[in-house]
N, C-alpha and C positions, 0 to 999 in steps of 0.2 A: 750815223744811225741808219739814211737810208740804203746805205752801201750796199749789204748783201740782197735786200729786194731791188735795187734800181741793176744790179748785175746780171741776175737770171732774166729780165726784161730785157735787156741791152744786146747781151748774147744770143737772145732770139730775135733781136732783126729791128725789137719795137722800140726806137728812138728818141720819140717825140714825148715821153712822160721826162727822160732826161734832159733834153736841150732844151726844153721850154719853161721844166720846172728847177733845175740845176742849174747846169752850166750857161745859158742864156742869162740868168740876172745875176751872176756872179762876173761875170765878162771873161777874163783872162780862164779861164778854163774853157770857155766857148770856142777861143781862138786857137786854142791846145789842141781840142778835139777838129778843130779845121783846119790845121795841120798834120796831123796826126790822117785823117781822113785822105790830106793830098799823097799824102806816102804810098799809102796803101793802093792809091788807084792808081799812082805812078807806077807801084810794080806791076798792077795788074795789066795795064796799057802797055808797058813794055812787053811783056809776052801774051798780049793780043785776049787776053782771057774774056769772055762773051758770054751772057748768058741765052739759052731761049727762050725764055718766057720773061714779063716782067714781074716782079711781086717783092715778097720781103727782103730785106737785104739781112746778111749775118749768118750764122749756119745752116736758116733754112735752106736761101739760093744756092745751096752747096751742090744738091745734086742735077741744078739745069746748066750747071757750067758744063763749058767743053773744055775745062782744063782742072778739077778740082782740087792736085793739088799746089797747083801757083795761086787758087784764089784763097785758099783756107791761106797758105804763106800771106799773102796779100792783105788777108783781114787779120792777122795777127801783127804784122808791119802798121797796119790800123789802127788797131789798139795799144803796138805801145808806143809808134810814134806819140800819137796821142796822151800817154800817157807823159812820157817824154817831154813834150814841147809842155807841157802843164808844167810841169814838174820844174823844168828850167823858165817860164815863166812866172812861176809862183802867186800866189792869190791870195789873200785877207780874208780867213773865214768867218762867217759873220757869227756873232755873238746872238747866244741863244734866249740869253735874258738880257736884253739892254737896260741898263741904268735907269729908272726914270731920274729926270734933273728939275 
């Protein structure tokens, strides 16, 4: 349900409403996305990709690269590593209404 709003945040750079409120207390989705995350920096460090300025990471830092497009490659090897390593790890979605017992 929160899929399409935690997407258009996500895609913009802003991280921290997902891993803190998502995938941090779910676990095996945390460790997806920190896989998925090593990919993509992997390719970026293989062709040296740099930014000049520091700030948000994700389409915004798109245009301080000095290589834009191995980093847009690089964050898209990000997301679906990411999505990937989830995906072949797999997760127990929690139930929306638990039982009382």
């Amino acid at each position: 349900q929160l899929g399409p709003k935690v997407n258009r945040i996500v895609f913009m750079g802003i991280g921290e409403p997902l891993i803190y409120g998502v995938t941090f207390p779910l676990g095996k989705p945390f460790i997806g996305a920190c896989i998925g995350g090593a990919c993509g920096g992997a390719v970026q460090a293989a062709f040296m990709v740099g930014a000049s300025t520091m700030g948000i990471s994700g389409l915004p830092l798109t245009p301080v690269t000095n290589n834009m497009p191995v980093y847009l490659v690089g964050l898209f090897v990000a997301y679906a590593g990411g999505f990937i390593a989830t995906w072949l790890l797999g997760f127990d979605d929690p139930d929306d209404n638990p039982e009382e017992e």
